[in-house]
C-alpha positions in Angstrom: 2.4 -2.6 10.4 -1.1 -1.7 8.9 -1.2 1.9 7.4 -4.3 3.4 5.7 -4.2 4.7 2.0 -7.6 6.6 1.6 -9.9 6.4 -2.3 -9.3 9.4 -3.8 -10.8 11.9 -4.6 -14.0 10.9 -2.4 -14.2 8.2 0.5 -16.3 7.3 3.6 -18.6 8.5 4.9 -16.5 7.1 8.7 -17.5 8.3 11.7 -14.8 10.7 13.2 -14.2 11.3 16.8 -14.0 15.5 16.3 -16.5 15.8 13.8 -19.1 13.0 13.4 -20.7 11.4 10.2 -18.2 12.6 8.1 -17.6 12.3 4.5 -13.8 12.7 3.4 -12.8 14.6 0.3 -9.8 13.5 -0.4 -7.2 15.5 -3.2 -4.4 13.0 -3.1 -3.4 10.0 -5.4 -5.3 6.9 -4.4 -2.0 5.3 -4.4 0.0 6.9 -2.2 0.6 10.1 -0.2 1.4 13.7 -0.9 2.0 15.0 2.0 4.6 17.9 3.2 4.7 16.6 6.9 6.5 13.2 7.6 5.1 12.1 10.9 6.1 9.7 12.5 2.4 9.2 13.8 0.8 9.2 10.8 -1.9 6.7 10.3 -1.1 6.6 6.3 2.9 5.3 6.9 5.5 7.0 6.1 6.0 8.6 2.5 9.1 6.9 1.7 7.3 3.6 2.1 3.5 4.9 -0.1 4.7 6.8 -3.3 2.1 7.3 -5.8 2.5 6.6 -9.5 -1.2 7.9 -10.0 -1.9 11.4 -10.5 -4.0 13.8 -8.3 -8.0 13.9 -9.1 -8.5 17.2 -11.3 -11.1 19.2 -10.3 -13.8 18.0 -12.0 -13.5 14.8 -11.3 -13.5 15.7 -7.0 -16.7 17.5 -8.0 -18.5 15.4 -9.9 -17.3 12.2 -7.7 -18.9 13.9 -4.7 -21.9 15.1 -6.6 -22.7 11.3 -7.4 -21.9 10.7 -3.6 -24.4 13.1 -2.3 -27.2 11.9 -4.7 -26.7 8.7 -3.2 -26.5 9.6 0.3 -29.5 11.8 -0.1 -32.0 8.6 -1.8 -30.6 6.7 1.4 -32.0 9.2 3.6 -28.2 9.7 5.2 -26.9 13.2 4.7 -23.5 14.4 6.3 -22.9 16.0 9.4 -19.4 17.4 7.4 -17.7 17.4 4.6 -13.5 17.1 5.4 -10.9 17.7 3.0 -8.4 15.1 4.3 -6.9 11.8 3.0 -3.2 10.6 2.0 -1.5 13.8 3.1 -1.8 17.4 2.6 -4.7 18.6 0.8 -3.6 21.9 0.4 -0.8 20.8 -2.2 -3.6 20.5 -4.8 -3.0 23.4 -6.9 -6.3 23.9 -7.9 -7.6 24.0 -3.8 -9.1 27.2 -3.9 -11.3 26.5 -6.9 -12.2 22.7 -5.0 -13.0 24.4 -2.2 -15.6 26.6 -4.2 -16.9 23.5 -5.7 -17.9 21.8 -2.4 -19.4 25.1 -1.2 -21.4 24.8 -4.0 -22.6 21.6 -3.6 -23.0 21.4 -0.2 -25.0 24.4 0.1 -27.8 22.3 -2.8 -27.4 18.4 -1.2 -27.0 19.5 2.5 -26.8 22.9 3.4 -26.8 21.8 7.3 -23.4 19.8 6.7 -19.8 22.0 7.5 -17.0 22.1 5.2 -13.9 21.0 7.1 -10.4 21.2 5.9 -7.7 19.4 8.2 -4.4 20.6 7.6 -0.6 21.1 8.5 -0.7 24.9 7.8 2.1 24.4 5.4 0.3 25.9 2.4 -1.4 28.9 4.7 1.4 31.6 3.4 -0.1 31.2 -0.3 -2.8 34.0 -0.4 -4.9 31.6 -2.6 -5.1 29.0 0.1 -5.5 31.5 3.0 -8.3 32.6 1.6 -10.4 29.5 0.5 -9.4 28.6 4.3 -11.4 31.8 5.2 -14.5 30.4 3.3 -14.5 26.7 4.9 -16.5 26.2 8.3 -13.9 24.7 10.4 -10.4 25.8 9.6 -8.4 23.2 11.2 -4.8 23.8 11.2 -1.9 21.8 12.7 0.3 23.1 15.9 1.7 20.3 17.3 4.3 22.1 19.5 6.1 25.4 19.3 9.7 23.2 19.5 11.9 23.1 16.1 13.3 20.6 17.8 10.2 18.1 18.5 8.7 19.4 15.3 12.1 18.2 13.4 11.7 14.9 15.1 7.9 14.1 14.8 6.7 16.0 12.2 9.6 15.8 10.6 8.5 18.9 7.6 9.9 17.8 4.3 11.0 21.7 3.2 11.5 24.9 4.8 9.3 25.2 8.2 10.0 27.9 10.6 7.7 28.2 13.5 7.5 31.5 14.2 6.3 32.2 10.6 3.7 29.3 10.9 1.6 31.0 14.1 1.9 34.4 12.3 0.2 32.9 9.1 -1.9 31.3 11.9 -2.6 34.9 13.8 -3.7 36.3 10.2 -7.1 34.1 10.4 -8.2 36.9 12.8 -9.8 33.7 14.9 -11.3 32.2 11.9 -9.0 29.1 13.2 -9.4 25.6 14.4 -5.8 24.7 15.8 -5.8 21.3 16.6 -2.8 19.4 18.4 -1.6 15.8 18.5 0.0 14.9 22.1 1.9 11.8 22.2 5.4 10.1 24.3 8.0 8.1 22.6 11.5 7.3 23.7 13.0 10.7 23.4 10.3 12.8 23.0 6.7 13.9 25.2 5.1 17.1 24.7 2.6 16.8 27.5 5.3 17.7 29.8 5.1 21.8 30.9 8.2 22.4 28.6 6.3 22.1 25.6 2.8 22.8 27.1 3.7 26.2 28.5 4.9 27.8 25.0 2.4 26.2 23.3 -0.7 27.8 25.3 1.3 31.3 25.1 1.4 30.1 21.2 -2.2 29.6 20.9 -3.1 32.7 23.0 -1.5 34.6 20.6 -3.2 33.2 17.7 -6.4 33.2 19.9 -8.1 30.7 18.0 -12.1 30.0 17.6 -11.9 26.8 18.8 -8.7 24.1 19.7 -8.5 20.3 19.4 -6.3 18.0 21.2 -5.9 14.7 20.7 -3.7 11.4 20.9 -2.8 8.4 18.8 -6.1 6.4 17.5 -4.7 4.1 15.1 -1.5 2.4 14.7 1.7 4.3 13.7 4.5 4.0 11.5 6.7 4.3 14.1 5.5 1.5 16.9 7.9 3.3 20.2 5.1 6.3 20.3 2.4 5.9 23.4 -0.7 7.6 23.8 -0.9 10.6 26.0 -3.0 9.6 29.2 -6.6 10.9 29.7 -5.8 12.9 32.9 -2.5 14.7 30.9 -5.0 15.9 27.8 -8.2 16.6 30.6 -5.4 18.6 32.6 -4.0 20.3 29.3 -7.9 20.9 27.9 -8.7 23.0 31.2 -5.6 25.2 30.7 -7.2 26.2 27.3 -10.5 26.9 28.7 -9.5 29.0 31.4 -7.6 31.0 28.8 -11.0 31.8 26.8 -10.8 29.6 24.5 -13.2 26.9 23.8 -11.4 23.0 23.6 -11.9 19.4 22.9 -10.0 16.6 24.1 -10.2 12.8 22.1 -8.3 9.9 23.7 
């Protein structure tokens, strides 16, 4: 099996299906992953199988690594389109985010003020005040919601402390819109939430958040665990159009 363990603290830029010419930001160990999710889709492996003996870039080294970066890209004539904090896990475990997050404002707004600042995340973190509110500063806050089940959440996500649902999409609710949920769909021996079990809470779910914008997707890249299929294009078209007739624009990537 062939995972992906990202340069740290600034790699790419890769073309992303979501977002374009991005270039990733990335506040994890080079070595390893840090990550308080354990999926079993994940494209970096499981963390059992990648842990780090390096330490976490310090703040002035993610800024003055991306600096360099967009010097570079800027000579080249290649600016871009976003700016994502992702990588080997969850890169609102840093505990100097907020002040990161500042940082790349900062420097965007000099080397490419067109460019967004994205932050993908499991929503985890998003009950820290600090975090909530350099989320409220980023362009596209793009938070995890995989399902409303604890017990598909349990199994695929697999959270590696305290996760309670219901506390997650309040957190979620308190970005007054200023959200991006997006939503992995996927099928594996015992589990499938594009079936109307897990689709019907979930819309009621994001509803209530009522999010600016929602993202669904489905496996890409190969995964840890190699039972999980890809949801079909006609189940992610079908669950798209539910979305949109509820207000809300969506996005579906197969």
């Amino acid at each position: 099996m062939s995972t992906v363990i990202y340069p740290s603290p600034i790699f790419g830029p890769v073309h992303s299906r979501r977002l374009g010419l991005s270039l990733g930001i990335n506040l994890l160990p080079p070595d390893g992953k840090v990550c308080s999710f354990d999926c079993i889709y994940c494209e970096c492996g499981f963390n059992k199988d990648h842990r780090p003996q390096l330490p976490m870039p310090k703040r002035q080294e993610v800024s003055e690594a991306l600096e360099l970066t967009l010097q570079k890209m800027t000579a080249e004539g290649r600016l871009p389109d976003v700016l994502t904090f992702a990588g080997n896990g969850e890169p609102t475990c840093h505990p100097q985010f907020p002040e990161i997050v500042d940082d790349v404002i900062a420097l965007r707004n000099h080397y490419c003020p067109q460019a967004k600042v994205s932050v993908l995340s499991n929503a985890t973190m998003i009950q820290r005040q600090g975090v909530h509110d350099a989320l409220m500063r980023v362009d596209n806050n793009i938070q995890k919601l995989d399902t409303i089940s604890p017990d598909f959440i349990n199994k695929v996500d697999r959270p590696c402390g305290a996760y309670d649902v219901e506390t997650i999409i309040d957190r979620l609710k308190a970005f007054r819109g200023h959200v991006i949920i997006q939503t992995m769909f996927l099928k594996g021996p015992d589990i499938d939430n594009t079936t109307e079990a897990y689709v019907a809470p979930w819309l009621h779910a994001v509803k209530d958040i009522a999010p600016q914008q929602v993202m669904i997707y489905t496996i890409d890249r190969e995964t840890p665990d190699q039972s999980l299929r890809k949801a079909t294009h006609q189940e992610l078209d079908a669950i798209r159009d539910r979305v949109i007739a509820a207000g809300i624009p969506c996005t579906a990537s197969y």
